[in-house]
C-alpha positions in Angstrom: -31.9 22.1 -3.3 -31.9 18.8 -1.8 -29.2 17.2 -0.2 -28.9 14.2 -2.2 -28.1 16.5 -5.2 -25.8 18.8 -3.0 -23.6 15.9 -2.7 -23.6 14.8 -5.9 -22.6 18.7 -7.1 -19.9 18.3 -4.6 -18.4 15.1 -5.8 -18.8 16.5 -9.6 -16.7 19.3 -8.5 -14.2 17.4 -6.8 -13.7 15.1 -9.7 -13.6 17.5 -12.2 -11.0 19.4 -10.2 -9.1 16.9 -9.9 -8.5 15.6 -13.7 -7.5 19.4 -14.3 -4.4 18.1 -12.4 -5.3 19.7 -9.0 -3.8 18.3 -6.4 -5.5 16.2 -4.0 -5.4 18.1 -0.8 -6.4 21.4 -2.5 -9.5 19.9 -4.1 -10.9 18.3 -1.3 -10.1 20.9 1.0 -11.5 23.6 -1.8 -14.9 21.7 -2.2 -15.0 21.0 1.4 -15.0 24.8 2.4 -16.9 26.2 -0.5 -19.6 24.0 0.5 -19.3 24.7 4.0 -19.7 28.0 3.0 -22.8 27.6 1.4 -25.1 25.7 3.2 -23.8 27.4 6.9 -22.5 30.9 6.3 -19.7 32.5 8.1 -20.1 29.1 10.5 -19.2 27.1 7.9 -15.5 28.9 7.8 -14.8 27.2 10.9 -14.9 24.1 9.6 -11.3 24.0 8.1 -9.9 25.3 11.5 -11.6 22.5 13.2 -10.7 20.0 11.0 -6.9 21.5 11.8 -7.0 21.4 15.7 -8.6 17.8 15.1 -5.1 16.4 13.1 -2.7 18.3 15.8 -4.6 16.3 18.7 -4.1 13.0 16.7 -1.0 11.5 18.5 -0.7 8.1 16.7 -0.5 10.5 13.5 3.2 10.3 14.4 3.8 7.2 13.4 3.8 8.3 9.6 6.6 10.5 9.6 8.6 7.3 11.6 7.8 5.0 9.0 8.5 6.8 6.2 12.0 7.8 7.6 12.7 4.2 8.2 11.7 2.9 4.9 13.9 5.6 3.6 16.9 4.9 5.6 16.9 1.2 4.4 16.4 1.8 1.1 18.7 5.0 0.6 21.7 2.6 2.8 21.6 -0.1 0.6 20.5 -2.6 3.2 17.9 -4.1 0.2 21.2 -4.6 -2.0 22.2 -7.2 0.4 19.1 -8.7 0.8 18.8 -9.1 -2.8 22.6 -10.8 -3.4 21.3 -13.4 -1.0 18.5 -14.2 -2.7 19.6 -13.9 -5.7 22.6 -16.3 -5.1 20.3 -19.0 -3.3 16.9 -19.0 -5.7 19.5 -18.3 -9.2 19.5 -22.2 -9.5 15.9 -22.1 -10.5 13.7 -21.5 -13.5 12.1 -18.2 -12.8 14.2 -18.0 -9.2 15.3 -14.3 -9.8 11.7 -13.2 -10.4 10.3 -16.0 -6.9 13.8 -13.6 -4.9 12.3 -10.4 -6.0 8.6 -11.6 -4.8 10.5 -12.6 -1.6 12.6 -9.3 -1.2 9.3 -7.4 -2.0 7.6 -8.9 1.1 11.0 -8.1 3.4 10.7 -4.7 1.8 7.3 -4.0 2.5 7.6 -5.4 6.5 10.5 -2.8 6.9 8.3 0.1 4.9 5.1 0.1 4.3 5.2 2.1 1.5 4.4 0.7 -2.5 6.5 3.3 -3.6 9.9 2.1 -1.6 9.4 -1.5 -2.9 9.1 -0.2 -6.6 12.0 1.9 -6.2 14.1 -0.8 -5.3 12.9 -3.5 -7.1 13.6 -1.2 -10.6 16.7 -0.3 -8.8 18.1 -3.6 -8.2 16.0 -6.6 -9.4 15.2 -5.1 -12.8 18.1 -4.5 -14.1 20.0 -7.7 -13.0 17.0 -10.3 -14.4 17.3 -8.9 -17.7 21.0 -8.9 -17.7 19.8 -12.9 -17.3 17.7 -12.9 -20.2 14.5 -12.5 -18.3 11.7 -11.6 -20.5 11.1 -8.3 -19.5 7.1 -8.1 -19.7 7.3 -11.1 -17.0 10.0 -8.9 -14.9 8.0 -5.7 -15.0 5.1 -7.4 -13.8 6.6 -9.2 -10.5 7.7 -5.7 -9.4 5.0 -3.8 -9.9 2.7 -6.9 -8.1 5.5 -7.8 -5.5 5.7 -3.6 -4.8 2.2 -3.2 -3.9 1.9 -5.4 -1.4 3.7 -2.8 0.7 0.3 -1.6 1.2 -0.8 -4.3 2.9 1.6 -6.2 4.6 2.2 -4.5 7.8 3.6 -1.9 9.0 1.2 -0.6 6.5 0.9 2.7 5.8 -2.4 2.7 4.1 -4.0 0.8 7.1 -2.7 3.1 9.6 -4.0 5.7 7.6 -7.5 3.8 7.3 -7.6 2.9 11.0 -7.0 7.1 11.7 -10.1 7.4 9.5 -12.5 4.6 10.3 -11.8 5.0 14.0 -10.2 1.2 14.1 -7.3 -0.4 15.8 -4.5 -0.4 13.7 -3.3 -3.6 15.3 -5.6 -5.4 14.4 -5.6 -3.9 10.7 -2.0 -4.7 10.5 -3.0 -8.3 11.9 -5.8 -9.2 9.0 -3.0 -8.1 6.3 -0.6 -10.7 7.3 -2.7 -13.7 6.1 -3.7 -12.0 3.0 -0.3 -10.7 2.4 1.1 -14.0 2.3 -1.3 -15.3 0.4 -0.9 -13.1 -2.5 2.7 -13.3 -2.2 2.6 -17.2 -2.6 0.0 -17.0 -5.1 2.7 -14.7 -7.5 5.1 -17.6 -6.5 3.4 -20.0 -8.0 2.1 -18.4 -10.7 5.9 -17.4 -11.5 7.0 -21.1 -11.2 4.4 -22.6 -13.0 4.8 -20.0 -16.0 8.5 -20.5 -16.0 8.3 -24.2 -15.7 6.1 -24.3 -19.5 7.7 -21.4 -20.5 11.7 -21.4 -19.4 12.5 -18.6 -21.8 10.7 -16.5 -19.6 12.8 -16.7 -16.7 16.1 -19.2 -17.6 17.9 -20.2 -14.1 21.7 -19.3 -13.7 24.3 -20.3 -15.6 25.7 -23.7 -14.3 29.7 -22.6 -15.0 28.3 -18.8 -13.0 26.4 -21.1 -9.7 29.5 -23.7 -9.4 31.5 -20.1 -9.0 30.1 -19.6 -5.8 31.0 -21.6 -3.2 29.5 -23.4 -0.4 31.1 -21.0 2.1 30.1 -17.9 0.2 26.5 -18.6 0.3 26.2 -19.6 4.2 28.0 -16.1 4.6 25.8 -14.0 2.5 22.6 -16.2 5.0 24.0 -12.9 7.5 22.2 -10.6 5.0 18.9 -11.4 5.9 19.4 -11.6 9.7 19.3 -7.7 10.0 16.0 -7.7 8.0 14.5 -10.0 10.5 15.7 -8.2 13.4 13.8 -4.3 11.7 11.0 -6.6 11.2 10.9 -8.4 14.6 11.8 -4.4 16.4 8.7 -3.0 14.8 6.4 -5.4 14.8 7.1 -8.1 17.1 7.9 -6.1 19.8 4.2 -4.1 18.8 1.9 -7.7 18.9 4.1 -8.7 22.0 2.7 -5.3 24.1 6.5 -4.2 24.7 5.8 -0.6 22.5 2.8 1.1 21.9 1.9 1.9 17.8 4.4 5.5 18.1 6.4 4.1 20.1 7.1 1.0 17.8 7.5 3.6 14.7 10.3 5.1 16.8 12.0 2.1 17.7 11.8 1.2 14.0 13.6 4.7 12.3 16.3 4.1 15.7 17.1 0.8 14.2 17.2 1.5 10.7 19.8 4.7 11.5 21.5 1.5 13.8 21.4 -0.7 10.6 23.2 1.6 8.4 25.8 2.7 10.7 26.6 -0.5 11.5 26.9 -1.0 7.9 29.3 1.8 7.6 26.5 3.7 5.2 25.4 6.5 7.4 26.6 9.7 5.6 25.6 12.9 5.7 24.4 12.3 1.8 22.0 9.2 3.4 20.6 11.2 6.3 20.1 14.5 4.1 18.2 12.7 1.2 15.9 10.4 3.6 14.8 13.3 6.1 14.0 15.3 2.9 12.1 12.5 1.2 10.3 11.8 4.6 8.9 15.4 5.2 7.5 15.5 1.7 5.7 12.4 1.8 4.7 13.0 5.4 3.6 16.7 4.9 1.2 15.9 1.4 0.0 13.0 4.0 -1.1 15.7 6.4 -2.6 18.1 3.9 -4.8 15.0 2.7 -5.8 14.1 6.1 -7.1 17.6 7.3 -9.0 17.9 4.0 -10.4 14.9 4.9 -11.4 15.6 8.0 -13.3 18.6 6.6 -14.8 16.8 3.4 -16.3 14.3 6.0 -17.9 16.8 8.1 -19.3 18.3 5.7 -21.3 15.2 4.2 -21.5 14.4 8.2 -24.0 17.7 8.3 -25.5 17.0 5.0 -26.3 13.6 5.8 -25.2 11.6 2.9 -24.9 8.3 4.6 -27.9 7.9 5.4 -29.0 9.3 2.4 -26.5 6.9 0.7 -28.2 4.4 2.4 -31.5 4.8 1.7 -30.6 5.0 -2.2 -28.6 1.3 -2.2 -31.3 -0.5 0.6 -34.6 1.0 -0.3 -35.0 2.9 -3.4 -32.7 0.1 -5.7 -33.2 -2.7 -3.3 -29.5 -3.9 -2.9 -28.7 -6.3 -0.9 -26.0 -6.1 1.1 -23.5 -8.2 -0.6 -24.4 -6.2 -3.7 -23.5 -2.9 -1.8 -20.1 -4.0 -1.2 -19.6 -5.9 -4.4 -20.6 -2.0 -6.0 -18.0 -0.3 -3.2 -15.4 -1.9 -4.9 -16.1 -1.1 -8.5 -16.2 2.1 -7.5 -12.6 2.0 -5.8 -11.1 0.2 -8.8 -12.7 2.6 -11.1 -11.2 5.5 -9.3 -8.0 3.8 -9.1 -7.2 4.3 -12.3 -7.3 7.9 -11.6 -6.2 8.4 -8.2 -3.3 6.9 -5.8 -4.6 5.2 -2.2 -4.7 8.0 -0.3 -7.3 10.0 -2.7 -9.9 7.2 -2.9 -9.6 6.7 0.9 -9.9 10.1 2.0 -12.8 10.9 -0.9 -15.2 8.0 -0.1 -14.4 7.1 3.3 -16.6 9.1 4.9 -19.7 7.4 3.1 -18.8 4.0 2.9 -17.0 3.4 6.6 -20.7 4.8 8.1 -22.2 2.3 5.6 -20.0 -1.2 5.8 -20.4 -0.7 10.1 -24.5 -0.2 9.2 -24.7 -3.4 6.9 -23.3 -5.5 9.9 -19.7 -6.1 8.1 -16.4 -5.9 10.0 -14.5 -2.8 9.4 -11.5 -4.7 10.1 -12.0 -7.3 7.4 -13.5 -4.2 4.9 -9.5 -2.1 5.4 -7.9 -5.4 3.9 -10.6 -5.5 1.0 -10.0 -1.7 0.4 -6.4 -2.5 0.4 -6.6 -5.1 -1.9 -8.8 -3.4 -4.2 -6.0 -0.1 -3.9 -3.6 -2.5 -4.9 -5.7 -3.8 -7.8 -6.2 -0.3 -8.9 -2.5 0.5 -8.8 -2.0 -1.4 -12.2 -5.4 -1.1 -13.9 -4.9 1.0 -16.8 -5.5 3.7 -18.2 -4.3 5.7 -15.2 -3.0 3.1 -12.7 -0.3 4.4 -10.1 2.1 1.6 -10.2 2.2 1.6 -14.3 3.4 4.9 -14.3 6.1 4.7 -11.7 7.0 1.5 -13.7 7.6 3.6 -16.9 9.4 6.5 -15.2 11.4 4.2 -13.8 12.2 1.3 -16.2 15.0 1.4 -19.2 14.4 2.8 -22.6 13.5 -0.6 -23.9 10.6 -1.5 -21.9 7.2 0.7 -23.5 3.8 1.6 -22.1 2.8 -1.7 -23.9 5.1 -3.7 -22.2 4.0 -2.5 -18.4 -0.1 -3.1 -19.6 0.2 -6.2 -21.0 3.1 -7.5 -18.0 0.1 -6.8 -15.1 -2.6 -8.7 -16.9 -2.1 -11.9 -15.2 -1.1 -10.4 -12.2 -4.3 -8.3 -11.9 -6.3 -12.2 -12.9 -4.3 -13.4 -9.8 -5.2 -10.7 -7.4 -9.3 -10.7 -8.3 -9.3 -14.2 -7.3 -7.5 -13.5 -4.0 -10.3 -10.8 -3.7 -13.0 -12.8 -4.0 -11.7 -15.4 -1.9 -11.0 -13.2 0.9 -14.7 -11.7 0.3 -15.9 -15.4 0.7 -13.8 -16.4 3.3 -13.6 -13.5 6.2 -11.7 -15.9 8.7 -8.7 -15.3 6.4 -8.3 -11.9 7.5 -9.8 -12.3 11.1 -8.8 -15.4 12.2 -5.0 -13.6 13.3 -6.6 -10.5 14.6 -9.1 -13.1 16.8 -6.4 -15.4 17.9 -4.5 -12.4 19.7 -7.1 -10.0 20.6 -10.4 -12.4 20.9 -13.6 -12.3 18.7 -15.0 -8.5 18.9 
């Protein structure tokens, strides 16, 4: 048998595996050693046990534990509440200004997490409920969290590119570098798009009451200004003192969970309720992040001794005479299809050991490619049928708001984030010029 069709068999299996509802880890790691198996022998039972020893001697794996405690911590202290009373006091005045806060908050949200999941949590939490207390249309509310949310995937501390750079042997630096041009970019694109939508449509997204704004006074709203100074200073201890070379990437995930246990004692929100339900929502994310990785790590060596990237190779360059734009045009179909089957951290661990070999082999920067993959995860997030963020949405969302409503809220919201896409595709320096300025031209 040939190994072109061994890897297709193995991918087949994977992906039939995995819409019985297996879950992720177990079917990579399954296909991974069954194929070892085969095509070695009793060598090929090693493979697994290598693939361990390799994720114990990763040291910046550490920082995902860190993170995820952190993000935690702020959410489960209420420290976002705040956040969101000062926005929501000082954008109320405008047309669409609740859904422009939440945008905002969403950004602050995903520099103190990295996590999609945190920012959707909070913004159904505490922005959804509030904007349609205001008579916010809730199609247009459901789609500002679910776009604001996922751009805790790429605006850093990212998960999702620590998690690439682990994978496609990169500096996570720099990865979290190229998101923050992107990242702002998308978020100011939503802006606009919210204030242009609410300015033809005001029904949409109806400012505040003039008898409720005149309520607050002048003095109230310089006060509730102190609510995003803690923010600043998680955002500035984690990554600021990371670009400035005061902490390494560990140690700035450290220095981040200290300060968010800081935060909420000096809050007066550290309870024993607080600390019980983050540590226990931190080692389940970070343990199913650790059973993905090591069947990674096997799945790739695996295709690593078949080898499929050449193979891959050949079939896009020679035999179907793709260029190289093509290729990567074709990569990212491919990640939005599966998208709307699988969360992040499935496509990347599935595919990235064909496609990282391949982007560094066409002559394109890995560095700029982790921000297109991110973009495309977060485009696949709220593609239907099967998209991750549409179903969090509806698990999370009141009675009142249907499937229909969450498809139909991301439509314009998917539009906006194809274009940014594209642009970024066209335009590299977007992502690289940041990463250049600090660390020089590679």
């Amino acid at each position: 048998m040939s190994h072109e069709m061994i890897a297709i068999m193995m991918f087949s299996m994977l992906m039939l595996m995995l819409l019985t509802g297996q879950r992720v880890f177990g079917a990579v790691g399954f296909v991974a050693v069954v194929a070892g198996l085969f095509l070695w022998g009793d060598g090929g039972s090693e493979m697994a046990f290598n693939a361990s020893i390799k994720l114990l001697n990763w040291y910046p794996l550490l920082t995902l534990p860190l993170f995820v405690f952190m993000g935690y911590m702020l959410s489960e202290s209420g420290i976002a509440s705040d956040l969101y009373r000062m926005l929501h006091v000082w954008m109320g005045s405008l047309k669409g200004g609740l859904g422009i806060g939440t945008i905002i908050l969403m950004v602050a949200i995903s520099a103190m997490n990295g996590l999609s999941v945190a920012g959707m949590a909070i913004g159904t939490s505490i922005a959804l409920p509030e904007m349609l207390k205001r008579g916010y249309d809730k199609r247009m509310v459901t789609g500002v969290i679910q776009a604001g949310s996922s751009l805790g995937i790429l605006v850093p501390p990212s998960i999702v590119l620590v998690l690439y750079g682990m994978i496609a042997r990169q500096p996570v630096s720099q990865l979290w570098l190229a998101g923050v041009v992107p990242g702002l970019m998308l978020a100011t694109m939503f802006i606009g798009y919210i204030v242009i939508r609410c300015k033809l449509q005001p029904e949409l997204g109806p400012a505040l009451p003039l008898e409720e704004r005149q309520a607050i006074t002048r003095q109230e709203k310089i006060r509730l200004l102190g609510a995003g100074v803690l923010p600043l200073f998680i955002i500035f201890s984690v990554i600021g003192l990371f670009l400035m070379g005061y902490t390494s990437l560990v140690e700035s995930s450290a220095v981040g969970a200290l300060v968010a246990m800081l935060a909420a004692l000096v809050k007066g929100r550290m309870s024993f309720k607080v600390l019980h339900t983050t540590l226990r929502k931190t080692l389940s994310i970070s343990g199913m992040f650790m059973w993905i990785i090591m069947a990674a790590l096997c799945f790739g060596a695996v295709f690593d001794g078949l080898g499929a990237v050449k193979a891959i190779e050949s079939l896009f360059l020679e035999k179907w005479g793709l260029t190289p734009w093509e290729v990567l045009l074709l990569m990212q179909l491919t990640y939005i299809i599966m998208g709307m089957f699988l969360d992040d951290t499935a496509m990347l661990v599935i595919v990235a050991p064909l496609y990282i070999p391949l982007i560094i082999a066409l002559d394109f920067n890995p560095i700029w490619y982790g921000v297109l993959y991110t973009v495309t995860c977060q485009i696949a997030y709220m593609t239907p049928p099967f998209g991750y963020n549409l179903f969090l949405m509806k698990a999370m969302a009141p009675k009142e708001i249907g499937l229909v409503d969450i498809y139909k809220s991301i439509i314009p919201f998917v539009a906006i984030m194809l274009v940014a896409l594209f642009i970024l595709m066209l335009f590299p320096q977007l992502t690289l010029w940041l990463p250049e300025l600090v660390y020089g031209s590679r």
